[in-house]
VEXDREN-2710 file (C-alpha; in Angstrom, 1 decimal):
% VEXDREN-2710
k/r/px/py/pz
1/UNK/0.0/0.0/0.0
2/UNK/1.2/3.3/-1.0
3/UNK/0.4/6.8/1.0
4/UNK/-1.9/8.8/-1.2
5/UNK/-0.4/11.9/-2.5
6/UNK/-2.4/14.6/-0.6
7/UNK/-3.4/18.3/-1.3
8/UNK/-1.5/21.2/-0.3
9/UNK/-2.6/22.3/3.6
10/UNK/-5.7/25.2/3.1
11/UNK/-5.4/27.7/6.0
12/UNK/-8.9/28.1/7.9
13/UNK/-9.3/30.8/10.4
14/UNK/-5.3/30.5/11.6
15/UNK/-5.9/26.6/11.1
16/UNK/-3.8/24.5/8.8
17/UNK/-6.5/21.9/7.7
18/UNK/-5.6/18.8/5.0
19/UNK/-8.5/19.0/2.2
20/UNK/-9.1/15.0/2.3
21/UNK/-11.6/13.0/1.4
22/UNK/-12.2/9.8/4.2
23/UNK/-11.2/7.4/1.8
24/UNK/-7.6/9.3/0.8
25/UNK/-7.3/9.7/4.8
26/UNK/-8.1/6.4/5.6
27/UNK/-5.6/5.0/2.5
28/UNK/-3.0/7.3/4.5
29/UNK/-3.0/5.7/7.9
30/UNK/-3.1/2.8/7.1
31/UNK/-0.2/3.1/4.8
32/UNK/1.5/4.0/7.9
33/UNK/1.0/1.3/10.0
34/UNK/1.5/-0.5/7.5
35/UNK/5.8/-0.3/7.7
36/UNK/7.5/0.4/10.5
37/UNK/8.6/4.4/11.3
38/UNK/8.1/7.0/13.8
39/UNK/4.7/7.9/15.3
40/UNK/2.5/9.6/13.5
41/UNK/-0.8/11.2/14.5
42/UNK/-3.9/12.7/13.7
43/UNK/-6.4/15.5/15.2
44/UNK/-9.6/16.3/13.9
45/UNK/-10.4/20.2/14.5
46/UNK/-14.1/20.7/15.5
47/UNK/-15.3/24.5/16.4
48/UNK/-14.1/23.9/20.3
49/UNK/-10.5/23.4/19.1
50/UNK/-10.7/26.4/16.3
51/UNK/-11.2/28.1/19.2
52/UNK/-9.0/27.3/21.6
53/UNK/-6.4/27.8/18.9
54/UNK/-6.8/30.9/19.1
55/UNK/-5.0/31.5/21.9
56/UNK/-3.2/28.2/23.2
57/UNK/0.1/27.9/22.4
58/UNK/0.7/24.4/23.4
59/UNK/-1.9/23.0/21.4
60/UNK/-0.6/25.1/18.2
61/UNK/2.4/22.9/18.8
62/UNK/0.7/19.9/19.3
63/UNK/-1.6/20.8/15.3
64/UNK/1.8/21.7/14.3
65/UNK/3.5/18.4/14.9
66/UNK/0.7/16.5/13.8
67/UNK/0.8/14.5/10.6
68/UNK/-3.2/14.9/9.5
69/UNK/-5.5/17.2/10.3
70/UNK/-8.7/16.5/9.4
71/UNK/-12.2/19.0/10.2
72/UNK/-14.5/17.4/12.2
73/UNK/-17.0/20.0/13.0
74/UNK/-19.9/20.0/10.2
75/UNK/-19.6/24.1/11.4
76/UNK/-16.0/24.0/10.2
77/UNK/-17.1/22.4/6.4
78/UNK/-19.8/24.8/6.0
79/UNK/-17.2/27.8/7.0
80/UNK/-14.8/26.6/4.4
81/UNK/-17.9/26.9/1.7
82/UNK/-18.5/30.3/2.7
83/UNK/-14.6/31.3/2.7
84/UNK/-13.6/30.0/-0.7
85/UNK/-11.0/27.2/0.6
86/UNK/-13.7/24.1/0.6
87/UNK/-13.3/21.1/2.7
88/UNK/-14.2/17.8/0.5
89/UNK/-15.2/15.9/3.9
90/UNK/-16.5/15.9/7.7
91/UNK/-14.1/13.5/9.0
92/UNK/-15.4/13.1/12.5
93/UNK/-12.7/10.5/14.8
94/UNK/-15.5/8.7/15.6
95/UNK/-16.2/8.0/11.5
96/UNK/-12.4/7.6/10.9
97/UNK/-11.6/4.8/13.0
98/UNK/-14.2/2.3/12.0
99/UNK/-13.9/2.9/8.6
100/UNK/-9.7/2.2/9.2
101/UNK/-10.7/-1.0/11.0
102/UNK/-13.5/-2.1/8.0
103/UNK/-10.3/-1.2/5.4
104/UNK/-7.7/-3.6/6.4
105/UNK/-6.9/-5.8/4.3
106/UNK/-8.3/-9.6/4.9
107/UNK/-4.6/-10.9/4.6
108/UNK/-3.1/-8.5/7.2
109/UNK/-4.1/-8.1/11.0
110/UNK/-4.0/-4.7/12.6
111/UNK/-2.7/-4.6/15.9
112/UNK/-4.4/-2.0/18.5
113/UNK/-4.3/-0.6/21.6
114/UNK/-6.9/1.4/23.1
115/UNK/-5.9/4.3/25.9
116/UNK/-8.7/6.2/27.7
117/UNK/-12.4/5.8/28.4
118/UNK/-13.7/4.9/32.1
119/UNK/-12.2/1.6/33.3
120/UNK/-13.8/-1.8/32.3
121/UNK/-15.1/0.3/28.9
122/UNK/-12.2/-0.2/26.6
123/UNK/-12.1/-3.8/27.2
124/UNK/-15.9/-4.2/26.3
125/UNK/-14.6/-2.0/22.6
126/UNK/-11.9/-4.6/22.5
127/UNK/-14.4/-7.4/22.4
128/UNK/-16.8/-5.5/20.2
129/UNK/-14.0/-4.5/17.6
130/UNK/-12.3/-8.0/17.2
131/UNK/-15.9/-9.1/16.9
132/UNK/-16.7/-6.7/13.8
133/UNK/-13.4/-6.3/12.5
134/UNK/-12.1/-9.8/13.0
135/UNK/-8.7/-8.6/11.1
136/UNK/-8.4/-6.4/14.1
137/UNK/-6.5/-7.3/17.0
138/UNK/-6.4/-5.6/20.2
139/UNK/-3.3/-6.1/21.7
140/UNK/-4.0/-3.6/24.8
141/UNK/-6.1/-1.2/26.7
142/UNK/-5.7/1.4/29.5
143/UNK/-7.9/3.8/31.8
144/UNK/-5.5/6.1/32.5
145/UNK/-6.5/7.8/35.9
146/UNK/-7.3/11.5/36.2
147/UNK/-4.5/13.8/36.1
148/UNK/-2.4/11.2/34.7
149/UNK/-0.5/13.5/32.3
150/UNK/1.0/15.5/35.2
151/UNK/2.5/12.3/37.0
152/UNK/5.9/11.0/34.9
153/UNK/6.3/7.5/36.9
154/UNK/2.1/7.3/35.1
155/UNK/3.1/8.3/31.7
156/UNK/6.3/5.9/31.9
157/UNK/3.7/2.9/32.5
158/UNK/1.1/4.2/29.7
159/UNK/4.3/4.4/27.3
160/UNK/5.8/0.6/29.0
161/UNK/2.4/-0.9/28.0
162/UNK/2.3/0.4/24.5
163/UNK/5.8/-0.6/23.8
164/UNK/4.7/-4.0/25.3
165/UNK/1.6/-4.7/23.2
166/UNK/3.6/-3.6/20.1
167/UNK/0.2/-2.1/18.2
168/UNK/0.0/-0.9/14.9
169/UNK/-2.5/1.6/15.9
170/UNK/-3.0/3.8/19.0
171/UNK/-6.2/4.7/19.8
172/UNK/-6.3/7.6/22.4
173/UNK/-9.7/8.8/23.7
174/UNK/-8.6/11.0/26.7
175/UNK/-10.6/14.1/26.0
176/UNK/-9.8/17.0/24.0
177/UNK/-7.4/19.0/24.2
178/UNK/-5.5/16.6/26.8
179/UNK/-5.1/13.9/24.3
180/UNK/-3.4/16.0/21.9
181/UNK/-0.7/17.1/24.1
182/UNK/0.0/14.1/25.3
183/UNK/0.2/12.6/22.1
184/UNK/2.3/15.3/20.8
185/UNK/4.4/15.8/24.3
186/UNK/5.2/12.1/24.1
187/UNK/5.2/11.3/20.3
188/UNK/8.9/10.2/20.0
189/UNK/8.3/7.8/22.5
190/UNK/5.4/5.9/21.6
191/UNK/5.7/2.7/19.9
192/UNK/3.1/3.0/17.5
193/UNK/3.0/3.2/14.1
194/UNK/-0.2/6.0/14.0
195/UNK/-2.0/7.4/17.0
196/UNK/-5.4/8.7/16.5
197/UNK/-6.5/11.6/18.8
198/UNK/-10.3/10.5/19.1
199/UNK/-12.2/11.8/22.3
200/UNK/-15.5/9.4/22.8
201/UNK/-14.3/7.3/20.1
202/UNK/-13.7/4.2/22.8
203/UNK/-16.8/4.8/24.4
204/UNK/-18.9/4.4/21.3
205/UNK/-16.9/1.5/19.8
206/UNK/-18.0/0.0/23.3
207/UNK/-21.9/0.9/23.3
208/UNK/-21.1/3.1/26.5
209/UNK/-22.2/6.1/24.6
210/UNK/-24.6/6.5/21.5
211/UNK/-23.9/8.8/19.0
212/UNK/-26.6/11.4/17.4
213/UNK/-28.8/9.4/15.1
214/UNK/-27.7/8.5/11.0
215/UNK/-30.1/11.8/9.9
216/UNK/-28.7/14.1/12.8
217/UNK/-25.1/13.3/11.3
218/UNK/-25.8/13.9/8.3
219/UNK/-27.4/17.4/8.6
220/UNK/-24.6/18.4/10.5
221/UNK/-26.1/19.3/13.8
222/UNK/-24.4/15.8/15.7
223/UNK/-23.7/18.9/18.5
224/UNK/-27.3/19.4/19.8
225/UNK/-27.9/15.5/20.5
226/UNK/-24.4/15.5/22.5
227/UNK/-25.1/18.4/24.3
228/UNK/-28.6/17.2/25.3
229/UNK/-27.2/13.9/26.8
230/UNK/-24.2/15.9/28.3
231/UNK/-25.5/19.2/29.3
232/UNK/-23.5/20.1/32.7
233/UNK/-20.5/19.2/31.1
234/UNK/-21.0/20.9/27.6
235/UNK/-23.0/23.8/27.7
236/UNK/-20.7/26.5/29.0
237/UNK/-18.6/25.3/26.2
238/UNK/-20.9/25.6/23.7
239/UNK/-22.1/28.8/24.7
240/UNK/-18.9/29.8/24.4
241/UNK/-18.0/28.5/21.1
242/UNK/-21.5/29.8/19.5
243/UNK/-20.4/33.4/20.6
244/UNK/-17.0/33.2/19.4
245/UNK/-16.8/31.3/16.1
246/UNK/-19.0/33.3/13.8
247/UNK/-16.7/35.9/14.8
248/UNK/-13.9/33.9/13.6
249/UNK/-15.4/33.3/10.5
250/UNK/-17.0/36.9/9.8
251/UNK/-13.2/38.1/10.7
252/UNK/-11.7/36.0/7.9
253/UNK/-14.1/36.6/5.5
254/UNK/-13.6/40.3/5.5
255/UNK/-10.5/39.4/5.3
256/UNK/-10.2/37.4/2.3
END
């Protein structure tokens, strides 16, 4: 397998987004995993993160070190329409790793390790995703405790196990935008081929959470199911976001 040739970076409100279609990303990581090589990985930008990038340094590094970055947020398609730099594709985490695992190959086996969710959960996604994707093999899974990025005798056991279970594929579901500084902070040290920064990802695979219904998905509006099943934890967020973004957008179009 050969990586795709991809499209020159478009630049999307200070955002450096690659213009991929699912398929061409999915082609891409697993051309990775495929051969053996340093760590790459993979964020998918959704209106919180726009945000954030706004202002927060450390995760500008960790976008900056990343090898893909693929729009998430229906609300970050739609702005690319209206700017004149158009995104071919939602790629949502929770789409992209699925559609990896239904792509390998029926003569290979994909080896994966899942890190996050609450504990108990990733092992029930294990089951479920050897059980769909029987050319899937999870070789290990972790529920890393809170505030485990701050402790270095925890991150030197997260980074042990990895090297142990010698994956193909890391599958980190930690929370955004934790995940992607530890993925970046740590990327030359874990023994992965890829690492996909995923948030719920886990917790779906597992049936622990649902996701927005097929139709909701499609019209783009996936936010106002998860923010009605998670409203304590998402609504100050979202407020923020609605107030912020259209600014963001209206600044860069006058800007064009």
């Amino acid at each position: 397998m050969t990586i795709c040739v991809r499209p020159e970076r478009i630049n999307l409100m200070g955002v450096a987004i690659d213009p991929l279609t699912m398929s061409q990303a999915v082609e891409t990581v697993l051309a990775w995993t495929a051969k053996p090589g340093p760590c790459r990985y993979v964020v998918t930008p959704n209106v919180d993160h726009i945000v954030l990038l706004q202002h927060h340094e450390d995760l500008q590094a960790a976008y900056e070190g990343a090898e893909l970055i693929l729009a998430d947020g229906a609300p970050v398609v739609w702005a690319s329409h209206l700017l004149g730099r158009r995104l071919p594709d939602r790629i949502p985490g929770s789409d992209l790793t699925p559609a990896i695992f239904a792509a390998v190959p029926p003569d290979r086996i994909l080896k994966t390790y899942l890190l996050g969710a609450m504990p108990g959960v990733a092992e029930v996604a294990a089951q479920n995703i050897e059980r769909r994707w029987p050319q899937v093999k999870v070789t290990g899974c972790y529920s890393p405790p809170l505030g485990f990025e701050k402790s270095a005798e925890e991150n030197d056991k997260i980074l042990a196990q990895i090297a142990a279970a010698e994956p193909d594929l890391l599958i980190v579901g930690v929370g955004a935008p934790k995940q992607e500084l530890w993925v970046h902070r740590h990327r030359e040290r874990i023994a992965a081929r890829a690492a996909l920064c995923v948030g719920a990802t886990i917790d779906f695979l597992a049936g622990e959470k649902r996701r927005a219904p097929v139709w909701m998905r499609g019209m783009g509006i996936e936010w106002m199911h998860r923010l009605a099943t998670e409203p304590r934890r998402l609504a100050s967020r979202y407020a923020r976001d609605a107030w912020i973004f259209p600014q963001l957008v209206l600044k860069s179009y006058l800007n064009r």
